[in-house]
Backbone as a ProteinNet text record, in pm:
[ID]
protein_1_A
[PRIMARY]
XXXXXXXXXXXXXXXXXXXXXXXXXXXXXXXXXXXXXXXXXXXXXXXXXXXXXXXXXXXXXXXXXXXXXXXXXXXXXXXXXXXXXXXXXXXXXXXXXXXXXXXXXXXXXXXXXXXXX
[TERTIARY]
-4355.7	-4309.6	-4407.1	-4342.7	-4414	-4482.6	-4533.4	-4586.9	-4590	-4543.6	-4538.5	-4650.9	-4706.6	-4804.6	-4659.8	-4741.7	-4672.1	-4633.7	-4754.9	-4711.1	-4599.3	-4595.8	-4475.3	-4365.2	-4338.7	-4210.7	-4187.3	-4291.2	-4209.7	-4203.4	-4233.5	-4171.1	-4054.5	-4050.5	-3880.5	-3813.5	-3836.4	-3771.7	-3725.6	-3814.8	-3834.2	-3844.6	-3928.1	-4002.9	-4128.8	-4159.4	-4352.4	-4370.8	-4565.8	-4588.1	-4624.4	-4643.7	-4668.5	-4515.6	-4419.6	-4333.4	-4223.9	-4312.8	-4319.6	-4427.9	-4527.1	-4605.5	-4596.7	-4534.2	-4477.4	-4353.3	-4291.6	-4186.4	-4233.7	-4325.9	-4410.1	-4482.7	-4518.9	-4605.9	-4515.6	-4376.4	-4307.6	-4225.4	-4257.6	-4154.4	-4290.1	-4396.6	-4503.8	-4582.2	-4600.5	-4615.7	-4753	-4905.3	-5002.7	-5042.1	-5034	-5081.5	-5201.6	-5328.7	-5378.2	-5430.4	-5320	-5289.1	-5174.2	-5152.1	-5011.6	-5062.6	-5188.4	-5267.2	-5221.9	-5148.4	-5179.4	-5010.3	-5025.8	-4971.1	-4825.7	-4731.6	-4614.9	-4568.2	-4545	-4420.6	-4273.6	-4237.3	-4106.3	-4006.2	-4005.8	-3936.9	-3938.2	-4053.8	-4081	-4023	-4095.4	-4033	-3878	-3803.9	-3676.5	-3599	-3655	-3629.4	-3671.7	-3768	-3836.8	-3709.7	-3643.4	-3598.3	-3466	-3404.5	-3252.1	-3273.4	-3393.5	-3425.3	-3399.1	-3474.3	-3490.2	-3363.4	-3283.9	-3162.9	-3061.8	-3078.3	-3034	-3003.8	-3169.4	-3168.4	-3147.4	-3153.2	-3136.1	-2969.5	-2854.5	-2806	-2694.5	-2785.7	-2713.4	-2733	-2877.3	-2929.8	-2842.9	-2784.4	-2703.1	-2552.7	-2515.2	-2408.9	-2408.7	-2515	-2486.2	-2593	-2616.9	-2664.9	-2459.1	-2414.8	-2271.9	-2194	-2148.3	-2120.2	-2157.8	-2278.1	-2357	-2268.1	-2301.5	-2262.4	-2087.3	-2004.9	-1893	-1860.2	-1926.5	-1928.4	-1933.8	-2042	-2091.6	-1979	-1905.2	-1811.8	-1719.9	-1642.6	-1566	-1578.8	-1653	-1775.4	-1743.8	-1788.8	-1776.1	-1657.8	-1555.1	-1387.5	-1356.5	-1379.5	-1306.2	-1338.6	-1437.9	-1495.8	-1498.8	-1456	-1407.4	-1261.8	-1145.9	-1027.4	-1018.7	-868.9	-870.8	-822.2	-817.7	-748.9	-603.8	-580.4	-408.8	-381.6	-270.5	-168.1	-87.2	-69.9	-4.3	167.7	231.8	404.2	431.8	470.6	536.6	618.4	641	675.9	844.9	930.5	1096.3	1148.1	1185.6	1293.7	1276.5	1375.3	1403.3	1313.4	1270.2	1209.6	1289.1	1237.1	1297.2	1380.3	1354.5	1424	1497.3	1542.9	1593.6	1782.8	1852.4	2015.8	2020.1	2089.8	2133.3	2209.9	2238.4	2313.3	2477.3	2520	2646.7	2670.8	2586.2	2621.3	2635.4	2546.3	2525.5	2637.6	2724.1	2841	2938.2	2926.5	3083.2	3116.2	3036.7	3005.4	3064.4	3065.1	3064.8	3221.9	3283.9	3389.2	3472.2	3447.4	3527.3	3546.7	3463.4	3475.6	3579.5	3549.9	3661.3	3837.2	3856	3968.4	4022.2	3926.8	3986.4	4064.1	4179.8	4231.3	4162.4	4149.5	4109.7	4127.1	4024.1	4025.1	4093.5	4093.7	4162.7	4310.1	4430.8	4541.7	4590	4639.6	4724.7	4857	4823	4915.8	5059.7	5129.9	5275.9	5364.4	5388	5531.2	5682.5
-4416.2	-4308.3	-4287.1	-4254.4	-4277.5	-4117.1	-4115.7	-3911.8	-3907.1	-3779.6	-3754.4	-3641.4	-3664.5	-3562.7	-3484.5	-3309.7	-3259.9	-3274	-3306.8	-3312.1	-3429.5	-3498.6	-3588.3	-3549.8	-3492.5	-3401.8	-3306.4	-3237.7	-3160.9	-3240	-3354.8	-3437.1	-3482.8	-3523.8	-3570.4	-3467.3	-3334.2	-3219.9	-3161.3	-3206.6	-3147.5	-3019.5	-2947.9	-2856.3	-2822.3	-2700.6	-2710.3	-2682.3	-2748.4	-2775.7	-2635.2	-2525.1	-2385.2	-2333.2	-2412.2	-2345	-2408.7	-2551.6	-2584.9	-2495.3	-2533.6	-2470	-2307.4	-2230.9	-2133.5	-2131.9	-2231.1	-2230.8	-2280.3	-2312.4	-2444.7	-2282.8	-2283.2	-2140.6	-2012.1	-1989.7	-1943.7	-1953.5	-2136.9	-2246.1	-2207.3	-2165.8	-2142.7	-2279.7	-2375.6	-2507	-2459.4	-2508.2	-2489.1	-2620.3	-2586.5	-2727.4	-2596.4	-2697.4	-2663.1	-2661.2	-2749.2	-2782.8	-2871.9	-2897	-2964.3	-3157.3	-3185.2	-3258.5	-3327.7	-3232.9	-3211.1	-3325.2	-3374.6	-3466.9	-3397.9	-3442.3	-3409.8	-3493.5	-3470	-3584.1	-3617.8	-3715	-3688.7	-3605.1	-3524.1	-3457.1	-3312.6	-3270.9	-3168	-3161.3	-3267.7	-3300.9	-3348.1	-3342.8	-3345.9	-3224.8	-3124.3	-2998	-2860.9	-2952.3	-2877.1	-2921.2	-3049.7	-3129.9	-3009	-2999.4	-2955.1	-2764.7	-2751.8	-2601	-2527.8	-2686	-2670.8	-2649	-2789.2	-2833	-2676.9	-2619.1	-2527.5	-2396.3	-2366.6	-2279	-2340.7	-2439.1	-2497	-2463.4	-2512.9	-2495.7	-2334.7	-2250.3	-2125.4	-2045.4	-2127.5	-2028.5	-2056.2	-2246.3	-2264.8	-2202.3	-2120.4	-2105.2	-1973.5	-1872.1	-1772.2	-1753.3	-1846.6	-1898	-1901.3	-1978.6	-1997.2	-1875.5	-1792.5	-1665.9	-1551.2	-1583.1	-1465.9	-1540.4	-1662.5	-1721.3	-1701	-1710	-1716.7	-1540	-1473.4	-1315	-1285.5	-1330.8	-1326.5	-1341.7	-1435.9	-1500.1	-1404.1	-1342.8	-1292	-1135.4	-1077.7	-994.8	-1016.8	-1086.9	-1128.1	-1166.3	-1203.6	-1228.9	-1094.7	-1003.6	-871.8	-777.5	-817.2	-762.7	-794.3	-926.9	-995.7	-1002.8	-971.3	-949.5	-810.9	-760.1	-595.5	-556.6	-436.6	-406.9	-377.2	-337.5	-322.9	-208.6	-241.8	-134.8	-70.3	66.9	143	117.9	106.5	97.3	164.8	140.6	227.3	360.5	409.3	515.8	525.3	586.4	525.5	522.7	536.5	526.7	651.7	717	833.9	942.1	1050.5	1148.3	1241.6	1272.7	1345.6	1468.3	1497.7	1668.3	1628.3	1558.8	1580.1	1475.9	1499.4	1442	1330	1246.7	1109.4	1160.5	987.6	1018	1064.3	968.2	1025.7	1140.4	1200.5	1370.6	1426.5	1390.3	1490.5	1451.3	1357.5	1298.9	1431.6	1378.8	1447.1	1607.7	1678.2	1846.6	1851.5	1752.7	1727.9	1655.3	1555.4	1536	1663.3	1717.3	1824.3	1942.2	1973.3	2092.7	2009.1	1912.8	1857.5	1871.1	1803.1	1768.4	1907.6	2010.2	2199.7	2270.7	2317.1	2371.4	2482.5	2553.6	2632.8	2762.4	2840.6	2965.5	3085.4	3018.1	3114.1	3071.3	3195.2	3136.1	3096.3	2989.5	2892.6	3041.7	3062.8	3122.8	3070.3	3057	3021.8	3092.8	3005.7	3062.3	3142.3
-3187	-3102.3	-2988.6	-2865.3	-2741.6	-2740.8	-2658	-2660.9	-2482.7	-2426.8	-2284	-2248.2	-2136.3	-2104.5	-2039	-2025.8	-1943.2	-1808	-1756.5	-1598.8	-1552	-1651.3	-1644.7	-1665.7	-1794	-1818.4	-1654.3	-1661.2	-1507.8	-1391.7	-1380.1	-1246	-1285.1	-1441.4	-1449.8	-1442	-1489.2	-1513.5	-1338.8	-1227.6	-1102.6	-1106.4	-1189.6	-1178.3	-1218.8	-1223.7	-1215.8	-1361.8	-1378.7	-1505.1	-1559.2	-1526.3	-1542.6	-1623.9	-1556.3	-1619.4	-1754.3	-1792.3	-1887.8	-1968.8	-1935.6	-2015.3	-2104.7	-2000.7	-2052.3	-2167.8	-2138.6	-2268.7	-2392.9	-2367.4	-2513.2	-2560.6	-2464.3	-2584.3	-2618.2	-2525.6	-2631.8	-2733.2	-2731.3	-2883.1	-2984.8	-2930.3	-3044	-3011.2	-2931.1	-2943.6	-2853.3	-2909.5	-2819.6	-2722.7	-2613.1	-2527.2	-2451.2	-2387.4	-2294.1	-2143.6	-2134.5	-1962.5	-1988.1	-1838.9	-1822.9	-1840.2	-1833.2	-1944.5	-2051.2	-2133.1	-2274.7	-2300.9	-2435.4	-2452.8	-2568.2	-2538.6	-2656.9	-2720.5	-2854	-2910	-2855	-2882.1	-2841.5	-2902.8	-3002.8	-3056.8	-2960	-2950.6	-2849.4	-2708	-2659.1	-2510.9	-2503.4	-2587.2	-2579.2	-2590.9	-2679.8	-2676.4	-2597.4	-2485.7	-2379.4	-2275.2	-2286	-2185.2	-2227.4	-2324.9	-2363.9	-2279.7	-2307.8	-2281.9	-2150.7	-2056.4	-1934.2	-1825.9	-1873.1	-1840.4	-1851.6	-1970.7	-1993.2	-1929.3	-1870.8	-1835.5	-1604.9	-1599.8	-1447.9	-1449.1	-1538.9	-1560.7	-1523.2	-1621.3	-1599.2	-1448.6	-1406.7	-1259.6	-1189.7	-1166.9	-1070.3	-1070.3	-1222	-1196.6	-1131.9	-1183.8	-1140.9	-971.5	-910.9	-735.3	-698.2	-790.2	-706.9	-729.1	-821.6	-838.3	-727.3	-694.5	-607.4	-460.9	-436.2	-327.4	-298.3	-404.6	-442.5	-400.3	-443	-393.7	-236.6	-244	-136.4	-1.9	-21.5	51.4	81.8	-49.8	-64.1	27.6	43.8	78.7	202	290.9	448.1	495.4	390.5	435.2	434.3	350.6	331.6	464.6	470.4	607.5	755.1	719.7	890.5	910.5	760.6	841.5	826.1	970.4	1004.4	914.2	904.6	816.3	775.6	662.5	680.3	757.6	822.4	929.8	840.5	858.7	800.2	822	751.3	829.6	944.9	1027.4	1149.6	1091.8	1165.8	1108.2	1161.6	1151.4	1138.7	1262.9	1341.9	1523.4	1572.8	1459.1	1483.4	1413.2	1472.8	1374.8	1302.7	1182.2	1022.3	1106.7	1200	1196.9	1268.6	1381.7	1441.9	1375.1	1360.6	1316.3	1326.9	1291.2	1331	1428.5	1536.2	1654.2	1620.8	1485.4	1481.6	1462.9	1401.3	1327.7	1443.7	1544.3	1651.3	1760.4	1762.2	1845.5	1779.5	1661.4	1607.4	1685.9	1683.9	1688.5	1830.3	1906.2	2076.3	2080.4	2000.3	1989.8	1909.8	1849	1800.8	1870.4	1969	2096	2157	2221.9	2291.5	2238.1	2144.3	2083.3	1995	2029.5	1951.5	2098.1	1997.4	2071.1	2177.8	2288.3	2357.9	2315.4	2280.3	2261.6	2358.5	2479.6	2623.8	2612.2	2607.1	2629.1	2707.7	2712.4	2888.3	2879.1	3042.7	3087.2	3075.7	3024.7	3058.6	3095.5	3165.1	3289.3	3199
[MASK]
+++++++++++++++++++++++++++++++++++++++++++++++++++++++++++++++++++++++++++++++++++++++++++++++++++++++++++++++++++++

């Protein structure tokens, strides 16, 4: 079985050996620099850890970004227009109602009596 120093693990890992190191000592695992040599049993479960946690940052980098987006669309289109409001206004009749009242003076007999001869 081969054994990996740390500072190797974090160049394959592409990140820093501090922050290996920090997870080893909270697996309980003592190393004392990035120096320090692992089994492979370790460094595979440093490797699963890492991945892990690269993993969840990028999803929630795209979530924020994914927000984010959403955020600056809501805000760059106008907003909604209220409906227009109807032709005619509420109080005042429709045109027919108001025809009829004007055809029915017309077509009523005359209140004044025609003189006849």
């Amino acid at each position: 079985m081969g054994k990996v120093r740390v500072y190797q693990l974090a160049k394959e890992l592409n990140v820093q050996s501090a922050l290996i190191l920090e997870l080893l000592d909270l697996m309980g695992q003592e190393v004392k620099s990035d120096l320090s040599s692992l089994d492979d049993s370790t460094a595979d479960l440093v490797r699963q850890r890492i991945l892990a946690l690269i993993e969840r940052e990028k999803r929630k980098l795209e979530e924020e970004r994914r927000r984010q987006a959403e955020l600056e669309a809501r805000q760059a289109a106008p907003p909604a227009e209220e409906p227009a409001p109807p032709a005619q206004a509420q109080d005042s009749p429709p045109a027919a109602v108001a025809a009829a009242p004007a055809e029915a003076e017309a077509t009523a007999p005359s209140a004044v009596p025609d003189s006849a001869p």
